[in-house]
N, C-alpha and C positions, 0 to 999 in steps of 0.2 A: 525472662522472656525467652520463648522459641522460637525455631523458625520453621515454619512447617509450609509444604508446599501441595498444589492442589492440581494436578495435570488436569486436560479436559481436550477433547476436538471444535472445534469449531472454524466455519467458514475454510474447511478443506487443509485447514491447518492444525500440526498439535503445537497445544497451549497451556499455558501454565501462570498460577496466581499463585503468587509469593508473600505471606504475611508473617512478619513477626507479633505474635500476640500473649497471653499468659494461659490460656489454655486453648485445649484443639478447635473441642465444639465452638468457642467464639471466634478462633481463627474461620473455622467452618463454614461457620452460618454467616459469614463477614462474604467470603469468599462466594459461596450461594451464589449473594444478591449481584456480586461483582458479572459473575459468569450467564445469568440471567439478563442483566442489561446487555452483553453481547449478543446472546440469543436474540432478544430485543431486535437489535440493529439487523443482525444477519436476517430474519426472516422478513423486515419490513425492506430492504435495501437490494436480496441478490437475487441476480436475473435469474435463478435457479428454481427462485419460488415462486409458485404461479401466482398467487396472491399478493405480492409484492407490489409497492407502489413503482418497483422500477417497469419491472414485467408488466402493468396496465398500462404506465405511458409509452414502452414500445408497442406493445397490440393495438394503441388506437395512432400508430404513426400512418398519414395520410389519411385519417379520420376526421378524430376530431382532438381537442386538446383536454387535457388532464388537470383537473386540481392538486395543488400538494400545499402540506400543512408546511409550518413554522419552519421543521425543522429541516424536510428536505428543500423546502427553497433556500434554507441557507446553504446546502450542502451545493447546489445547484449556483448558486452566486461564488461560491468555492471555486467551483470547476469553473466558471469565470475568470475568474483571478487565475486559475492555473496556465489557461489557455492561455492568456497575454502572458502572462512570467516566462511561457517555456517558449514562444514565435508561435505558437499555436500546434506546436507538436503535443502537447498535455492536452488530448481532445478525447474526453466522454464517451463521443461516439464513437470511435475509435474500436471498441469492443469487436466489432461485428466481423473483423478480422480471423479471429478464432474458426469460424467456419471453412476460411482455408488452411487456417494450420494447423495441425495435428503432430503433438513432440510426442508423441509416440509410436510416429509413423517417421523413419529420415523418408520424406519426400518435400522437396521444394514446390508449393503452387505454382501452376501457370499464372505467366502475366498476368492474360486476358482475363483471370477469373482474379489476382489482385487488382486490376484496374474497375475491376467491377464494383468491387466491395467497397474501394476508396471513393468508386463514384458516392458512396452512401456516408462516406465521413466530411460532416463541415457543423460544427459547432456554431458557426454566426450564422448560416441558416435555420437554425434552432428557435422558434419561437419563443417567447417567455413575456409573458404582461399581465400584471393584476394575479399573481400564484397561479396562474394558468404554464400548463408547458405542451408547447404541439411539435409534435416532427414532424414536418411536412411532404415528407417521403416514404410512401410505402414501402414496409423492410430496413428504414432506420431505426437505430437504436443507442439510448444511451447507458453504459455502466459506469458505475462507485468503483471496480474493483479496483481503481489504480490508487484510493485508498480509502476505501472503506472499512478495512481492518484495520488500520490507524485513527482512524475515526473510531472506532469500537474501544482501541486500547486505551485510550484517552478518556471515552466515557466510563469505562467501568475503574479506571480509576478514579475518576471522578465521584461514585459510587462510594468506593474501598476510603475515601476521604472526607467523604460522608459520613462515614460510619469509624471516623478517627482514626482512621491506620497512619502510622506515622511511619512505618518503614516495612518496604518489599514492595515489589513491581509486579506488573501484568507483563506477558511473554504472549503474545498472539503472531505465534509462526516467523518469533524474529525481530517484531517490535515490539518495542519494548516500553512499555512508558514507569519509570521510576518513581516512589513517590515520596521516600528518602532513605538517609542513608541504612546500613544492620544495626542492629539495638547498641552497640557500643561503639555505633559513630565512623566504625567504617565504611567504607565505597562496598557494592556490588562488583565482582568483576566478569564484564559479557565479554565474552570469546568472538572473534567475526572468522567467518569459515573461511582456509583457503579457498581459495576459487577455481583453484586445479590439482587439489591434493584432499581430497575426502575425507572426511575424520581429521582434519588438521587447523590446528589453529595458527592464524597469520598473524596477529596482533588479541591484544588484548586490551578492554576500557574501562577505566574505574570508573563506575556513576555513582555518586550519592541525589543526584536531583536531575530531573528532564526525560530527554528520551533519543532513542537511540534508534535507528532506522538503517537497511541496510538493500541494496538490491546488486544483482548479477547477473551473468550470463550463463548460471551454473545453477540456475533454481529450475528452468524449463527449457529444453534447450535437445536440440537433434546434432549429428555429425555425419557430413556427405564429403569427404573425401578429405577428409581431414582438416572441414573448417567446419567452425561450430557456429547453429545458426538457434539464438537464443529466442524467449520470450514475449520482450520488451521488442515494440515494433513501431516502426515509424508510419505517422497515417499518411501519409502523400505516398509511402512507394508501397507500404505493403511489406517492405521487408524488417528483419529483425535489425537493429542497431549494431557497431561494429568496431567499436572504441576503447570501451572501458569491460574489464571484467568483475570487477566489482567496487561499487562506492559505499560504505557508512555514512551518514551524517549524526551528529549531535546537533538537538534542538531543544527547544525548553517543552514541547510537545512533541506527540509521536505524529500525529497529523502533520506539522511541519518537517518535519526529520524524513516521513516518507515522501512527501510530494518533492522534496526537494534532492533526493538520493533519485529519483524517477525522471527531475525535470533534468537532471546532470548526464546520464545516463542517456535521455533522447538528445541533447546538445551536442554530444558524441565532444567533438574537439571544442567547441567552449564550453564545455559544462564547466571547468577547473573553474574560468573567468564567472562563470554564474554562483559557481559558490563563495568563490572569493570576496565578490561584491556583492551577497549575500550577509557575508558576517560570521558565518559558521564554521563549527570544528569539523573537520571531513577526514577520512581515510581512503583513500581510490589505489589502485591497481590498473593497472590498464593492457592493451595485448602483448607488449614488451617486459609484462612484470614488471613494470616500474614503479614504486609507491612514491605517494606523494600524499602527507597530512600535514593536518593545521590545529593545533590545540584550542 
């Protein structure tokens, strides 16, 4: 058996599928169908496409309400659960924040125009009855992205498992979902970036099974006078979080490994306590470079 690997873009990420197989074309055409159901995901899922089921239920926010199939009212019952798990910081609607910040730009928004936008984030006034979903505010909106490529990575391996793969992972910009060990039974070993040393590795995790998830203040992220004002943003103030500079988690999915590296990170000082009581293996960092993991 080889091991052959298959780069690809997707959802704003590069990405990569990983198969040990006996020759290339069936590692290939394995790989295909894996990268295909991503595609899948991405185009029915991000606000970017206009065709999108996410893109139609914000266009008809303070309309009228939206039908969704099976699969995104589950996704939708997801964001549910996330929102209670994290005190309601994990909010969908949340996205619409973006319009005041730009990490491309170091400028801080005004208040008045965060206080506006938050006016537009509240999850339990979100409709939902019968697969029906309404926003009941003109200019709300709801987004997947806090994890929809975990979502992704989990299906397509789901896919690669389908079709018998018994060792190599999906890599979707960092998550990772494993789906066993190298052909002679060794771990994977995934690198997690320093967080303030670029090209550097701060630790190192063998996988042979699960998934591996990872989030920071070093993926999107501005610098106004020497404090850095990241990505990850809290919906009640509008501004970027201010705690941790980067968490991993290990989960037996990559859906759980992301939401939960994301709900730690908006928890700021109890995230530690969220993952603790959680159950899971973590790796965290924080703004004194402190490490703190759990096997």
């Amino acid at each position: 058996m080889e091991i052959f690997r298959f780069p690809f873009k997707a959802m704003g990420s590069a990405c990569e599928i990983v198969i040990a197989e006996t020759d290339h074309n069936n590692a290939q055409m394995k790989a295909a169908q894996a990268v295909q159901e991503v595609s899948r995901i991405e185009k029915k899922y991000s606000r970017y496409q206009d065709h999108s089921i996410v893109s139609k239920i914000n266009a008809a926010a303070g309309k009228h309400s939206v039908e969704c199939d099976s699969e995104t009212w589950e996704m939708l019952n997801y964001a549910d659960q996330l929102f209670e798990m994290s005190e309601g910081l994990f909010d969908i609607s949340s996205g619409i924040l973006r319009k005041a910040w730009n990490f491309n730009i170091p400028r801080i928004p005004e208040k008045s125009i965060l206080d506006d936008l938050c006016g537009l984030i509240n999850w339990t006034r979100i409709e939902r009855d019968s697969n029906k979903i309404y926003l009941p505010v003109a200019g709300m909106e709801i987004d997947f992205g806090g994890f929809g490529k975990e979502y992704a990575a989990d299906k397509a391996g789901a896919v690669l498992e389908g079709l018998s793969v018994q060792h190599g992972y999906v890599n979707l910009g960092g998550d990772i979902r494993v789906l066993g060990p190298k052909p002679d039974g060794q771990a994977w070993v995934i690198g997690i970036q320093h967080p303030r040393i670029p090209e550097q590795i701060i630790a190192t995790i063998p996988l042979q099974h699960g998934a591996l998830a990872t989030s920071g203040d070093y993926e999107k992220f501005i610098e106004i006078g020497g404090k850095r004002y990241c990505h990850i943003l809290n919906p009640r103030t509008g501004m970027p979080v201010d705690y941790w500079t980067s968490i991993s988690v290990l989960a037996p999915v990559s859906l759980m490994a992301g939401s939960y590296t994301t709900i730690a990170m908006l928890l700021e000082e109890k995230g530690l306590r969220f993952l603790e009581e959680a159950g899971v293996s973590y790796f965290t960092t924080d703004l004194q470079c402190k490490i703190r993991f759990k096997k």
